[in-house]
N, C-alpha and C positions, 0 to 999 in steps of 0.2 A: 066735760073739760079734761084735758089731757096734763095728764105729769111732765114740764118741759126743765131738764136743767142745761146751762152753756157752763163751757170748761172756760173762763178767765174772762170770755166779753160778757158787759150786761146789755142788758137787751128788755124790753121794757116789760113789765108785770112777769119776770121770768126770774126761776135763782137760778144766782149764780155761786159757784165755787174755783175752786184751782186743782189744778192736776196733781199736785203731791198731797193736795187734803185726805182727812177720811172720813169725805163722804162718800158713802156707796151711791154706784150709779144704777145699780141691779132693779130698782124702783121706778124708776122714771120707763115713761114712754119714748120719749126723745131726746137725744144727748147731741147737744151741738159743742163742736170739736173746732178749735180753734190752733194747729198744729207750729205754726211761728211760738203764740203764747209755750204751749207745750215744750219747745224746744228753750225757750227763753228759763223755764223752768228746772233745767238739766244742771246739775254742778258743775263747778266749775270744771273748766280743761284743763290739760296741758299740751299743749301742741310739739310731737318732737320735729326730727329735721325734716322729715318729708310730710309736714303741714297736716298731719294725720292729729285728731282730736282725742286726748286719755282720760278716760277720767278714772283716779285712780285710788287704792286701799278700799277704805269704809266710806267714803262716798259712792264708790263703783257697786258695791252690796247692797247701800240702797236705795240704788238707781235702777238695779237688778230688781230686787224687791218688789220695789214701785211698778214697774213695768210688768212682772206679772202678777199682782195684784188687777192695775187696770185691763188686761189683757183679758183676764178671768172674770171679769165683772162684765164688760162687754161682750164676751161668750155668752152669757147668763143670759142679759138685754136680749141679745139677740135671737136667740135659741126661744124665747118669749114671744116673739113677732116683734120686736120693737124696731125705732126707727135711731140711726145714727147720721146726724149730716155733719160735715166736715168742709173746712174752705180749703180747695188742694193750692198748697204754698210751698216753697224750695225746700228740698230735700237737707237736714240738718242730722249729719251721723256721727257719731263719735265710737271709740272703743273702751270697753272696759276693763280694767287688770289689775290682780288683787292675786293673793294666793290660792285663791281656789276659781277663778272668774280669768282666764287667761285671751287678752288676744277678742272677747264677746262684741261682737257688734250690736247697737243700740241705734232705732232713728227716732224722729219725732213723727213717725207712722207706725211704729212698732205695736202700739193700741190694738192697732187691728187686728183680731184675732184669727184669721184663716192667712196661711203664709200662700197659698195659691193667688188669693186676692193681692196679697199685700207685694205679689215682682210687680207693679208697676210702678215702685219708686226707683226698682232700676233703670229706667226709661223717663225717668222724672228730671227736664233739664229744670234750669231757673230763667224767666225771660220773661220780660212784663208788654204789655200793648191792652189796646180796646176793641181791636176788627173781631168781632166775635159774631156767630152766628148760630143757630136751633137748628140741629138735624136731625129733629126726633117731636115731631110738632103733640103727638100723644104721649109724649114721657112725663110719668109723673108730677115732674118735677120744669115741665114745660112753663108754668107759670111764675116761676119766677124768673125765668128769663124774661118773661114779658111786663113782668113788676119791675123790674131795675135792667132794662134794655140800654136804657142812656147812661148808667150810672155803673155799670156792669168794666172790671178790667181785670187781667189773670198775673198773677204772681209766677209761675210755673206750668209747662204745660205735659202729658206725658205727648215721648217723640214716637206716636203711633197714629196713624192716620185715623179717621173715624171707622174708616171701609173693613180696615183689618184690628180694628180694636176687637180682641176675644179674652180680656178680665174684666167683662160687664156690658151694660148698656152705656153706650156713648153716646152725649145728647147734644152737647156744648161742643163746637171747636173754633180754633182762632182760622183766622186768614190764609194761613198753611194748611187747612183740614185738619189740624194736629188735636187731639184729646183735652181739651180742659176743662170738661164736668160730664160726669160719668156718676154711673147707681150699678151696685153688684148687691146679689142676693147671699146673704151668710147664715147659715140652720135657715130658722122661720122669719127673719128681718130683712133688714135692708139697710144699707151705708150709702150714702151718697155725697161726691165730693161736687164742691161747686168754687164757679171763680167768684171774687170778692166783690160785692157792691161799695159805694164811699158811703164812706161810716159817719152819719150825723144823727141828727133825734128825729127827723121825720125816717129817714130811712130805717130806721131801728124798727119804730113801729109798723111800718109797714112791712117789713120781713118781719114779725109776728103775725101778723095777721094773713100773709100770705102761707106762713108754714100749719098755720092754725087749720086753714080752709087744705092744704096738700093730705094734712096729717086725719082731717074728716072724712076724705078723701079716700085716704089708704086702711084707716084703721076702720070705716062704715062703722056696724054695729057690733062690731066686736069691743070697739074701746068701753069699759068700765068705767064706771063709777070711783071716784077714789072716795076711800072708806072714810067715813070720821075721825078724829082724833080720840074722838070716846070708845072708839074701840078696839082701842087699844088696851084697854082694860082685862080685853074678853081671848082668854085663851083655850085650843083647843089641843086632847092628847096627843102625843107622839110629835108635835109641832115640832119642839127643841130640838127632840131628838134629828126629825128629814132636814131639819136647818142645818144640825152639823154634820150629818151626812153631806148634804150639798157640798157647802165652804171645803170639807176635806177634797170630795170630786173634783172640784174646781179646781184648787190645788196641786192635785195629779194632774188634771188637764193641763194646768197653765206649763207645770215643769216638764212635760210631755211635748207640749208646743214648743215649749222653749229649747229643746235637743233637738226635736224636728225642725226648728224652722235654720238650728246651726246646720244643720245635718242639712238639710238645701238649700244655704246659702254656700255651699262648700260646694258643693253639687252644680250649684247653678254659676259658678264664678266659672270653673273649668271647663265645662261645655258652652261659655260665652267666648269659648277661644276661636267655635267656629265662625265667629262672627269675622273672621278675618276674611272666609272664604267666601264671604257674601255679601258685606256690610258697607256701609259709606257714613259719609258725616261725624260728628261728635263721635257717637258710639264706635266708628272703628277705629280712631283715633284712639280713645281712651284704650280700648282691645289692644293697639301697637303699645299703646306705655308701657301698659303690665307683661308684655313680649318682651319687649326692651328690659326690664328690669328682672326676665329669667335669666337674663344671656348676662347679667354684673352690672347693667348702665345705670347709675343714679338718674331717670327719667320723669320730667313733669312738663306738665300741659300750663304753657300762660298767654294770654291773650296777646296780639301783637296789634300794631297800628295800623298797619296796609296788607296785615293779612287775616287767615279766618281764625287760625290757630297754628301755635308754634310749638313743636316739640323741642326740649332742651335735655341732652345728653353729656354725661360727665361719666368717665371712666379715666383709671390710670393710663387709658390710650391716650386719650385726648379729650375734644368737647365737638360738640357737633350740635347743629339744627336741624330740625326734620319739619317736612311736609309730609301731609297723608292727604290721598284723595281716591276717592272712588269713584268707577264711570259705569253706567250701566251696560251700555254695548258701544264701548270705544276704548283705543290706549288712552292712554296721559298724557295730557297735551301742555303743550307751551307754554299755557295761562300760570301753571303750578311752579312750573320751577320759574316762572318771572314773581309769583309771589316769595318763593323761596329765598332767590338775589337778592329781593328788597328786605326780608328777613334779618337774611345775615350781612348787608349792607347796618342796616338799623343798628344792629348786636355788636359792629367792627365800633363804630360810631360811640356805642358807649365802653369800649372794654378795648380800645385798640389792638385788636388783632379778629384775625377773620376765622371764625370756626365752620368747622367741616360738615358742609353739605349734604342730606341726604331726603334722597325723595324715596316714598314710599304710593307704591300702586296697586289697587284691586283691580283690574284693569277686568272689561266684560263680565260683570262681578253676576249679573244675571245667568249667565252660560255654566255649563258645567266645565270643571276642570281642561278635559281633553279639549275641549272645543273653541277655545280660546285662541284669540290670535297675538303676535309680539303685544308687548305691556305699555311699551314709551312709544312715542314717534320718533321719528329719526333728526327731528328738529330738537326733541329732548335729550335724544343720545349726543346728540353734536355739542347742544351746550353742558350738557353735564361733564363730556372729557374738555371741554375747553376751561370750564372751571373745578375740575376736577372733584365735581359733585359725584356720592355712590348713590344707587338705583337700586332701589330693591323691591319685589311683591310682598305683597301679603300671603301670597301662596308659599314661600320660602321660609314668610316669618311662622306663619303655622308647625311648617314641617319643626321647625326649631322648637316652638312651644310643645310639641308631641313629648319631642326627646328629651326635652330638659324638666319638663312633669313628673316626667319617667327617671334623671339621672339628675335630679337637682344638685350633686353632689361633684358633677363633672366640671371640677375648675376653670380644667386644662381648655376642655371644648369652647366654653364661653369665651375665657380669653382668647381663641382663634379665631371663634365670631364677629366679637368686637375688632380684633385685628384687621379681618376680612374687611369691615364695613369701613375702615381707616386707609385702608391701601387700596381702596377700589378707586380707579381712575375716569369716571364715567361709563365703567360696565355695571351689567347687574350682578349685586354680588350674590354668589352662591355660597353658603355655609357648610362649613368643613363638619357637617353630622355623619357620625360614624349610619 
């Protein structure tokens, strides 16, 4: 029989607990992770103007706490051979900030304790469907796709194809090829995220009994015996003492993890800049925000009605809308800035007056640099001076993000930037970097 605990679902002849409990998970053979719950568990926020979640004082301490507490327990599990599964769901991150906790990022994956495993919640959209399919017909974990096939739908998926998924085995993807249930190996274990089946009492039991038969599976003859409670009685020298040796190691680990994983997520924000130089979709869109927002623009991403995504820009220039699109081996074509029109068509409609135009291109985003041909068509150039939209690459918006990494302090430049992007008459604008 296997030691089974879930963190907030119950699940039939299994304990259950909560994630700010104390109870150690160090014990069990398998921890099922329930990361919405997890996230439901976090203190309260406060959200300031750019929609960024704080949690803040002696809450943020020990939320801090909390987090490597579980972080270090799940080390232990793991490092043990044990098994961790997880149902992978939207991405839920908040900041913490206190007097000595300044500015710390927090997710409801944060548990995980290798930070190499754990970038793929920066690739983790939110988007729900049922098209799911097994591209991995001997992956461990192959049979519960086949236990809840019909009853199987995903919450979030990561935006990485199966082909070039390299943080793990990829087993599950939706209809796009896209990642949503994957297994990576951490020390001597395994973590595996899986999409959600519908949760009622027959389904309960049978994802027991399916994890029962994985986990006989995986653990063969290694799985033990778990001891009696009567012997508990029975202790042997030096125990106390390797106990608190451990807890202290742990300890250093977790605080260790916790510097490294600030220490590359610093790392890994800045070198996402190249993503401009190559990227498409969501991801380069978000990549142009935080561009935008070196150069002075109060910039955010909100959904729009007739298009895919709308950028909203607010400086003491002015206010503007943005289109980002990426083409693999083509300029930017017509479709984009007709989505654009009907943008800020949309935006006149509620705010009577028409804000400023601007299209953004990776244009042959496959090619290198040099080899690249014009960015827009000529049919985009026309309409952009006709309605006095500005044109800009993502090649341009780079070069800006280099300089301003480097000169955060340079007022003057920004402000000429944004100027540039306000006086541009349908040309592309080029940025006044020294």
């Amino acid at each position: 029989m296997y030691k089974i605990i879930s963190i907030s679902n119950k699940f039939h002849d299994i304990e259950v607990t909560s994630f700010p409990s104390n109870v150690s998970l160090t014990d069990f053979d398998i921890v099922i992770v329930d990361p919405t719950d997890i996230a439901s568990s976090f203190p309260k926020t406060e959200p300031d103007s750019n929609n960024k979640r704080y949690i803040l004082h002696q809450d943020a301490h020990v939320l801090s706490e909390l987090i490597q507490r579980r972080n270090s327990e799940f080390f232990a599990l793991l490092n043990k051979g044990r098994m961790i599964v997880s149902f992978l769901d939207p991405l839920f991150e908040v900041r913490l900030n206190s007097s000595s906790l300044k500015n710390v990022q927090i997710n409801n994956y944060s548990w995980l304790p290798d930070e190499g495993k754990r970038r793929f919640v920066n690739r983790l959209i939110s988007g729900s469907g049922t098209g799911l399919k097994l591209d991995e017909k001997n992956h461990l974990f192959a049979s519960y796709f086949f236990a809840f096939q019909k009853d199987l739908n995903f919450t979030a998926y990561v935006d990485i194809s199966t082909a070039s998924f390299d943080l793990g085995d990829a087993f599950i993807s939706n209809s796009a090829d896209l990642v949503v249930g994957f297994s990576c190996k951490i020390s001597n274990g395994i973590v595996v995220f899986l999409p959600r089946f519908s949760f009622n009492e027959e389904n309960n039991k049978k994802f027991v009994g399916v994890l029962l038969q994985i986990a006989k599976k995986y653990f063969g003859s290694e799985a033990k015996s778990l001891p009696p409670d009567w012997t508990d009685n029975f202790t042997l020298p030096g125990i106390d003492v390797l106990d608190k040796k451990i807890r202290e190691t742990e300890k250093t680990i977790s605080e260790v993890e916790l510097q490294k994983s600030e220490i590359e997520k610093e790392r890994n924000d800045i070198n996402e800049y190249k993503f401009l130089l190559y990227e498409q979709g969501h991801i380069l869109e978000r990549k142009v925000v935080d561009t935008l927002r070196l150069i002075g623009f109060k910039a955010e991403t909100v959904p729009g009605k007739n298009t895919d995504f709308d950028v909203i820009l607010e400086s003491e220039e002015g206010r503007a809308i943005a289109e980002v699109e990426g083409k693999n081996d083509d300029a930017i074509h017509k479709d984009k800035i007709d989505q654009l029109i009907s943008a800020i068509n949309q935006d006149a409609e509620q705010r009577d007056s028409f804000a400023k135009g601007v299209l953004v291109g990776n244009h042959y985003r496959l090619r290198s640099l040099d080899q690249r041909e014009e960015p827009f068509t000529k049919t985009v150039v026309n309409l952009a001076k006709q309605y006095h939209y500005a044109l800009i690459t993502t090649i341009d918006l780079y070069n800006a993000a280099v300089y301003f990494l480097q000169h955060p302090e340079d007022e003057d430049c920004k402000k000429a930037c944004r100027k540039a992007i306000f006086e541009s008459d349908g040309n592309v604008v080029k940025f006044p970097i020294p």
